[in-house]
C-alpha positions as a Markdown table, in Angstrom:
| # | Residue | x | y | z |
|---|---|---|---|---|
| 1 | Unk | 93.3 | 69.2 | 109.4 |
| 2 | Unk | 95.1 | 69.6 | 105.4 |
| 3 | Unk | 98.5 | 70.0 | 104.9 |
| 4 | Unk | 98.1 | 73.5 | 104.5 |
| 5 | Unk | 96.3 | 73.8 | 107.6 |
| 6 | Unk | 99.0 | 72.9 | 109.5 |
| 7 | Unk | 100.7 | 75.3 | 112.3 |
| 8 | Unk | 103.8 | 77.3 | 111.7 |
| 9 | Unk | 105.7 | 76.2 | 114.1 |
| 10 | Unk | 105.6 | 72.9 | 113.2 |
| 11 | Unk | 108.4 | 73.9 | 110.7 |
| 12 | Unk | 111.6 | 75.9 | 111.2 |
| 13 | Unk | 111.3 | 79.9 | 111.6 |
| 14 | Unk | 111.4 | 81.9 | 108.6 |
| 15 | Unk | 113.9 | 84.5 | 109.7 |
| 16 | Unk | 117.0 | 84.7 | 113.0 |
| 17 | Unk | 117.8 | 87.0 | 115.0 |
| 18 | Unk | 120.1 | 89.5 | 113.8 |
| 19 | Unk | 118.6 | 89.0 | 110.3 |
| 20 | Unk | 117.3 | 92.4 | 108.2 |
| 21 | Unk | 114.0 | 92.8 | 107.4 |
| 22 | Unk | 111.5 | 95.1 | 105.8 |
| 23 | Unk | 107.8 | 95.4 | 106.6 |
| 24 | Unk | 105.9 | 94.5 | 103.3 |
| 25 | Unk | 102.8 | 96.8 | 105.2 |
| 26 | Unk | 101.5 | 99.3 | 107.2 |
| 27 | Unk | 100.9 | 98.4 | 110.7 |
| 28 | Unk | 98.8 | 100.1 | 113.3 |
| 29 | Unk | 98.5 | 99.7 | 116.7 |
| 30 | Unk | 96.1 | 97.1 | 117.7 |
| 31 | Unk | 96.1 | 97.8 | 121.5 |
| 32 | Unk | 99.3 | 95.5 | 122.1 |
| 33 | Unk | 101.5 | 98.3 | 122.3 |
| 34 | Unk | 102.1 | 100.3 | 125.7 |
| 35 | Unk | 102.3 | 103.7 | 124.7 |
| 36 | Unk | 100.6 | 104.3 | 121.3 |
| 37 | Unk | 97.4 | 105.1 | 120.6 |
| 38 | Unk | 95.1 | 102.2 | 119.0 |
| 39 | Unk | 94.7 | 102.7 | 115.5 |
| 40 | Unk | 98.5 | 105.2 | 115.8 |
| 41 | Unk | 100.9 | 103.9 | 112.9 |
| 42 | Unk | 104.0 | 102.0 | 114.2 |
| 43 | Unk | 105.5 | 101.0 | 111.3 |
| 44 | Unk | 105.1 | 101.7 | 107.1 |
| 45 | Unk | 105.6 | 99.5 | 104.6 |
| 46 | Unk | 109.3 | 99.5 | 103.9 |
| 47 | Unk | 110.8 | 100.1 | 107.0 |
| 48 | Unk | 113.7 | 98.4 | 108.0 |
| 49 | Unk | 114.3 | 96.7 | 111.2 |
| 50 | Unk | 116.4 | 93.5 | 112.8 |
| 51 | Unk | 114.8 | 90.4 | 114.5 |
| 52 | Unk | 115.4 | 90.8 | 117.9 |
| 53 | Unk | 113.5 | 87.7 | 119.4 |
| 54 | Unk | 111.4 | 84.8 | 117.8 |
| 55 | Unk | 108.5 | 83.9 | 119.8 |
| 56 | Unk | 105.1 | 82.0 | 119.2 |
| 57 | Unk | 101.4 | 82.8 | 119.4 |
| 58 | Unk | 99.0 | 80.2 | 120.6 |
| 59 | Unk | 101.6 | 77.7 | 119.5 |
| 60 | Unk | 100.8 | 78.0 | 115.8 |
| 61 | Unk | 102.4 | 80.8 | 115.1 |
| 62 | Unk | 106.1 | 82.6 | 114.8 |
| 63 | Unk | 106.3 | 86.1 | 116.3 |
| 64 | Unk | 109.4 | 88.2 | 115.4 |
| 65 | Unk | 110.1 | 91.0 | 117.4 |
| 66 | Unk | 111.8 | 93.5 | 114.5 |
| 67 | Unk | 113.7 | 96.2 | 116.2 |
| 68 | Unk | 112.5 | 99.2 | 113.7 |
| 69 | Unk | 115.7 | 101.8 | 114.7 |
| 70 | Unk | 114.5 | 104.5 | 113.0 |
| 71 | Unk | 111.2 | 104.6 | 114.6 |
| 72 | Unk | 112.3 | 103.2 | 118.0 |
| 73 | Unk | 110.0 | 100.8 | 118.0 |
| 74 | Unk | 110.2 | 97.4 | 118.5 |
| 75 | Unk | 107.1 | 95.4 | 117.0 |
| 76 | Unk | 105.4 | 92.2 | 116.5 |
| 77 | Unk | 105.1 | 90.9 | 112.8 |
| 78 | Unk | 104.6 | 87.7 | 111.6 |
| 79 | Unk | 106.6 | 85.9 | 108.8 |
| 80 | Unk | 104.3 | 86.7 | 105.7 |
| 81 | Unk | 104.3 | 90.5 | 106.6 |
| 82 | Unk | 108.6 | 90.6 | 105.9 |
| 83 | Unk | 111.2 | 90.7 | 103.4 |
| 84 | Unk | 114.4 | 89.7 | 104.3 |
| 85 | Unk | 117.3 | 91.9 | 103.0 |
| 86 | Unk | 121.1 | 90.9 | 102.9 |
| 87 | Unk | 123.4 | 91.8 | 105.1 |
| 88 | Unk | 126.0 | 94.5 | 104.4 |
| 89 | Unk | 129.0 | 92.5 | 103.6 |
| 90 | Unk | 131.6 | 92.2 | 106.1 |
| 91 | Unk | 128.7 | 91.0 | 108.4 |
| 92 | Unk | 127.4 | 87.8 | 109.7 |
């Protein structure tokens, strides 16, 4: 395995919870979510949302759940498919 082969989580995660983000993509449905149609948009590039939860994917991988308000969805992104934005200040 190269260097840049190596698993995700072998480092520290990207983003916290509570930190902003915004989707740098489109994302469909790809049959994970209860509720929405495969193929049925769940979140457009630029939306904003707020990592709820951090969890992993066959142990190579960090999976933030983003809380999209707007859309009242919470999703599954990965790292490389968010921004993080700055808090307003007065937040922490």
């Amino acid at each position: 395995m190269r260097d840049d082969e190596r698993p995700e989580t072998w480092g520290e995660p990207v983003f916290s919870p509570g930190d902003k983000v915004q989707s740098r993509f489109t994302v469909k449905n790809d049959g994970t979510m209860w509720g929405v149609e495969i193929g049925e948009i769940v979140v457009r590039k630029g939306d904003i949302g707020y990592v709820r939860d951090i969890g992993t994917y066959l142990q190579e991988y960090y999976i933030y759940a983003v809380d999209f308000i707007d859309r009242r969805a919470i999703v599954g992104m990965r790292a490389r498919e968010l921004v993080g934005l700055p808090m307003p200040e007065g937040t922490s």
